[in-house]
C-alpha positions in Angstrom: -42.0 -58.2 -204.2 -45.3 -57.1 -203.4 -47.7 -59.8 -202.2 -51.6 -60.1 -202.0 -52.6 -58.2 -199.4 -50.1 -55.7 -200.4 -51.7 -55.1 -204.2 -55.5 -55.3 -202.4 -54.1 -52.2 -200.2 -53.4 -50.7 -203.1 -56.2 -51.7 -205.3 -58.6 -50.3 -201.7 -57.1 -47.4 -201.7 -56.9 -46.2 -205.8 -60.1 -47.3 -206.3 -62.4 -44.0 -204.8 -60.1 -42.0 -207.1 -60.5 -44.6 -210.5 -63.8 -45.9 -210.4 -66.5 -44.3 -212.4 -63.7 -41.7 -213.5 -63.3 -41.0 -217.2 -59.6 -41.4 -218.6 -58.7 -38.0 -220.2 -55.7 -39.2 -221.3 -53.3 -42.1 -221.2 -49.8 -41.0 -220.7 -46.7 -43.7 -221.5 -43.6 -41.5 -221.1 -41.5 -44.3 -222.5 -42.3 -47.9 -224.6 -42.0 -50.4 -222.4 -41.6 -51.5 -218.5 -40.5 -55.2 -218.2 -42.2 -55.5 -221.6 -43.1 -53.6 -223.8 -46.9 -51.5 -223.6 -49.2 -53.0 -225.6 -49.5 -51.6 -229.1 -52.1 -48.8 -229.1 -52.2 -48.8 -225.3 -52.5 -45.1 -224.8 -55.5 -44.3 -227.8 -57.3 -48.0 -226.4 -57.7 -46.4 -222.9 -58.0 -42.4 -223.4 -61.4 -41.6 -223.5 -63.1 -44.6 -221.7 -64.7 -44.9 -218.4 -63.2 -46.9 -215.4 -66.3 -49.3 -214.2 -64.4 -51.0 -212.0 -60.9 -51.9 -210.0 -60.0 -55.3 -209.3 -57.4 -58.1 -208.5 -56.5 -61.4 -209.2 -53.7 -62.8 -207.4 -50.8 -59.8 -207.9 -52.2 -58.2 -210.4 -54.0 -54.8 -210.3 -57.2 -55.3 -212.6 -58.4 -52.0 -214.3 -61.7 -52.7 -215.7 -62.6 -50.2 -219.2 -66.4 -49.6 -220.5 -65.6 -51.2 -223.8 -65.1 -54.6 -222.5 -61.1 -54.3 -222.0 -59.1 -54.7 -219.0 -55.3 -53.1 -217.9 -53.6 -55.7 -216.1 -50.9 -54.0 -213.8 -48.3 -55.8 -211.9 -45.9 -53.5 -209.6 -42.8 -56.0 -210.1 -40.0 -55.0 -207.5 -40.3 -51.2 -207.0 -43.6 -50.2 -208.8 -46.2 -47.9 -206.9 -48.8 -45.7 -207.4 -49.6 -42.2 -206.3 -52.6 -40.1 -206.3 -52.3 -36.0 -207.3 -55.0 -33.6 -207.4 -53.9 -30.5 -207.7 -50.7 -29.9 -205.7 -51.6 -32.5 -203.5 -50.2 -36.4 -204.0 -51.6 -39.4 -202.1 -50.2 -42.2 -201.9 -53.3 -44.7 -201.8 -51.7 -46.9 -199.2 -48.9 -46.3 -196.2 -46.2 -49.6 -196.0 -43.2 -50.4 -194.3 -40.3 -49.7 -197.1 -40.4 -45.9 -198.4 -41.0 -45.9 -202.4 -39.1 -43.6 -204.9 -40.4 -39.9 -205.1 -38.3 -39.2 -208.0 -40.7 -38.3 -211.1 -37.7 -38.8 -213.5 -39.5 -42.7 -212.7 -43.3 -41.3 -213.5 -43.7 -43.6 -216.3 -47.2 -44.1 -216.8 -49.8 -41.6 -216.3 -53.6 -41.7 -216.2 -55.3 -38.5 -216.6 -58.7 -38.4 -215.1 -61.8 -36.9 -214.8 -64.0 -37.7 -212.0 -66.7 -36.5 -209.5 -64.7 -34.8 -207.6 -63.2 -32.9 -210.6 -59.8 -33.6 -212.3 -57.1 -36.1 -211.1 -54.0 -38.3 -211.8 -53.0 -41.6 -211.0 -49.2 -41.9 -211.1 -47.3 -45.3 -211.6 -43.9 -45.1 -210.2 -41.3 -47.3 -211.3 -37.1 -47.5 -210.7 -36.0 -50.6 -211.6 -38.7 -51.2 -214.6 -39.6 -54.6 -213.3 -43.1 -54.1 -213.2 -45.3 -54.2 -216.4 -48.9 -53.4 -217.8 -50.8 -55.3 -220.9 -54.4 -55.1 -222.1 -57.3 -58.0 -222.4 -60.8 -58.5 -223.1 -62.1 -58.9 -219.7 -63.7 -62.4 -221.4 -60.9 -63.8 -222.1 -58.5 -63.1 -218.9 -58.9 -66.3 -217.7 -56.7 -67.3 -220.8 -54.5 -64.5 -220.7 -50.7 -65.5 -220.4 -50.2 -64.2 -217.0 -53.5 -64.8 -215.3 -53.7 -68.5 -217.4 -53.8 -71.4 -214.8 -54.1 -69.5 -211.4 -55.0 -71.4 -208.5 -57.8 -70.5 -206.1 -57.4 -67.1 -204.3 -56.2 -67.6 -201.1 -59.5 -65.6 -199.2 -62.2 -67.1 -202.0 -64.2 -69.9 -201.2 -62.3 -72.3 -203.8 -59.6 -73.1 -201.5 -60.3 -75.7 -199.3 -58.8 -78.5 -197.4 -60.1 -80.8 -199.7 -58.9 -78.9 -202.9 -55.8 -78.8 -201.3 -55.4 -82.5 -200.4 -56.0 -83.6 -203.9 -53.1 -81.0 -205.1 -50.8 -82.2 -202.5 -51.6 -86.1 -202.7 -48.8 -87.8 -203.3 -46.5 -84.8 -202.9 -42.6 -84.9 -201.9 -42.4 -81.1 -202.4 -41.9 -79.2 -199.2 -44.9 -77.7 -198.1 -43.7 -74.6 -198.6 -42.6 -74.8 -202.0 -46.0 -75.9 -202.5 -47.8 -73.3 -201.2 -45.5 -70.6 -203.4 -46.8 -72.4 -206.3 -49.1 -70.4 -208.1 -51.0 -72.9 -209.8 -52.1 -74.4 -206.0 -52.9 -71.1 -204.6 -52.8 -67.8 -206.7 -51.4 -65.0 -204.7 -49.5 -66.3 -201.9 -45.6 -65.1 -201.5 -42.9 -66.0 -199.2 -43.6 -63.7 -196.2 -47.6 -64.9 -195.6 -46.3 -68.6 -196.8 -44.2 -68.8 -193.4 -46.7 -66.6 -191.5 -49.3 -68.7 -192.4 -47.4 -72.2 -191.1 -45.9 -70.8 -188.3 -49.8 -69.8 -187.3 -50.6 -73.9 -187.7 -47.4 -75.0 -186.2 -46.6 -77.2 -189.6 -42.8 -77.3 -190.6 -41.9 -75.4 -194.1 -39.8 -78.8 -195.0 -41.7 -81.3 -194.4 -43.3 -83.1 -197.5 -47.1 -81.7 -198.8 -48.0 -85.3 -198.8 -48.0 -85.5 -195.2 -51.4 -83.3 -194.7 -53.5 -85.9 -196.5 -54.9 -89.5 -195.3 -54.0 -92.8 -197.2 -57.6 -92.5 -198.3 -56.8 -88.8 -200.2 -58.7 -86.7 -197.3 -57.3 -84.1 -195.8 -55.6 -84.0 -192.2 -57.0 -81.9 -189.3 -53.5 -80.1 -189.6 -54.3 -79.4 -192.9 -57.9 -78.0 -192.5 -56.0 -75.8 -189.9 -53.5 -74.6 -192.4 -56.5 -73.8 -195.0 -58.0 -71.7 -192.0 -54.5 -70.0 -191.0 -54.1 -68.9 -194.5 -57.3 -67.2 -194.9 -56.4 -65.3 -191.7 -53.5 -64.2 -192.3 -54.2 -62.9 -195.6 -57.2 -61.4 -194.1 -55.1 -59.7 -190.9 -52.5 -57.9 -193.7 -55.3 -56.4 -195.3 -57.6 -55.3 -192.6 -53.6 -53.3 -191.8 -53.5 -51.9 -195.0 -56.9 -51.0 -194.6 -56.7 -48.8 -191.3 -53.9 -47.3 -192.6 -55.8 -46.1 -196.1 -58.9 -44.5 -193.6 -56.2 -42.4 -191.5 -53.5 -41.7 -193.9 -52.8 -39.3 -196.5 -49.1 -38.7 -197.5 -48.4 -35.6 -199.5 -44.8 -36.8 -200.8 -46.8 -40.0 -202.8 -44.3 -42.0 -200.9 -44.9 -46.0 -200.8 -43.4 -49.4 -199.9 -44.6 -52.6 -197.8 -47.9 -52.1 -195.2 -46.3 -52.2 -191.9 -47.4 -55.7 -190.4 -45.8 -57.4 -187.4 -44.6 -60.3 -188.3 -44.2 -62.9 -186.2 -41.4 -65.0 -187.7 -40.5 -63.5 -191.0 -37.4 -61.9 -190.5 -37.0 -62.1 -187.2 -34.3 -64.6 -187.3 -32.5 -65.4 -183.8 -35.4 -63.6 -182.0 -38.1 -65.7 -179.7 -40.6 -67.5 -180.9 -43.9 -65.9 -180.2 -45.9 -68.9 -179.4 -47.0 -68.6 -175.7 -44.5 -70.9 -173.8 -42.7 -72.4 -176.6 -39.1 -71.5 -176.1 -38.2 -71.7 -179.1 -35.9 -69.2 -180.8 -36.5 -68.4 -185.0 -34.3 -69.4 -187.3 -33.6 -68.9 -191.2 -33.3 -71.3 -194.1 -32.9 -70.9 -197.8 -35.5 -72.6 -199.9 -35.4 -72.6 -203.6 -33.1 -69.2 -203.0 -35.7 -67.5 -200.6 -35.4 -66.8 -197.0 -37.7 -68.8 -194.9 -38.4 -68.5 -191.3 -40.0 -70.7 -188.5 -39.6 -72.0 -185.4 -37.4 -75.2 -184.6 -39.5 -76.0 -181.9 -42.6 -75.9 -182.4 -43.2 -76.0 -186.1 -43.3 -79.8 -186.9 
């Protein structure tokens, strides 16, 4: 599934092509994704203006000049490719290759722009990714965006926010971190990148960052600040790879990033002099990876 810095690569790299273009036409080859297109979806968008492209949490935000916005999540295998002319783009290189197959072109935006015609392909095998419509007022209510926590890089999340969401809590840290409603866009591979970076153990109970008095501890203020960097490090990747690449089979997967636990299971731990070796665990049916040693 396609985390944060992995839909900001994205959004970085469609948005030269999308912004300030005019949407020709809106094609839906078929009714629905994961759900069903919105009713009206394709005569709502055609002929409107793109002002801007954004993201909250997951989600691809498509901003319209009426006061409507296209929420797009790329569920499991969902991806966007550019084409002008003969030419396709892929607006972001990552580690797992995408499907070429166009028998999977599902949705199609036609667009006119300044540097003359253009389309923006979404790509999509297994259907688990979806698109819906808003007014851009009232997103914050919006069933999928509705009671988001803090993004991850904004200046919302805190140690202090987060020792009042975690007071008191027996969840494992890393459950609570996964949690949208803590933090909005955070997935499993940045969750254990991020606690492996402060040396904090995935099981240990939330509850433990904060005081008896409700304040947070100093190994929580240096979770708050391994998060931020970690989110920021994946997308400063995705972001050299969007200057020096262009891919003319509209290929696309995960940004390669090395990891430095995630799925490197039996391999060393790469804290300097720790010793340790990585090892795996299943929480709540996801992988999670850390070190033994010293993640405490």
């Amino acid at each position: 599934m396609p985390e944060l810095p992995e839909v900001e690569t994205v959004r970085r790299g469609l948005a030269p092509t999308m912004e300030g273009a005019r949407i020709a036409r809106l094609e839906l080859r078929r009714k629905d994704l994961r759900f069903p297109f919105p009713e009206g979806l394709e005569a709502r968008a055609t002929g409107r203006r793109i002002i801007a492209l954004g993201r909250r949490a997951k989600y691809l935000l498509i901003d319209l000049d009426d006061g409507t916005t296209i929420i797009s999540h790329l569920g499991m295998s969902g991806s966007f490719r550019i084409e002008t002319g003969p030419v396709a783009e892929a607006p972001a290189e990552f580690h797992h290759p995408r499907s070429k197959d166009e028998k999977h072109d599902h949705a199609i935006f036609h667009l006119e722009g300044p540097a003359g015609p253009s389309r923006v392909i979404y790509n999509d095998p297994r259907r688990f990714g979806f698109m819906d419509m808003a007014e851009r007022t009232a997103l914050e209510i919006n069933p999928f965006l509705f009671g988001l926590g803090p993004e991850p890089t904004g200046n919302e999340l805190s140690a202090a926010y987060l020792a009042r969401r975690f007071d008191g809590k027996a969840q494992p840290l890393k459950s609570a971190l996964l949690d949208q409603k803590n933090i909005a866009g955070l997935g499993n591979i940045y969750v254990c990148e991020a606690l492996w970076r402060s040396h904090l153990k995935p099981t240990r109970a939330a509850a433990t960052l904060v005081t008896k008095t409700g304040k947070p501890t100093q190994q929580m203020e240096l979770l708050v600040s391994s998060i931020r960097d970690v989110i920021a490090d994946a997308i400063k990747a995705g972001g050299s790879s969007l200057r020096d690449h262009i891919q003319t089979d509209g290929s696309l997967g995960y940004f390669q990033h090395s990891f430095s636990v995630y799925d490197r299971e039996s391999l060393p731990c790469r804290t300097p002099g720790c010793g340790g070796t990585v090892a795996r665990i299943v929480q709540a049916g996801r992988s999670t990876f850390y070190c033994p040693v010293c993640q405490k």
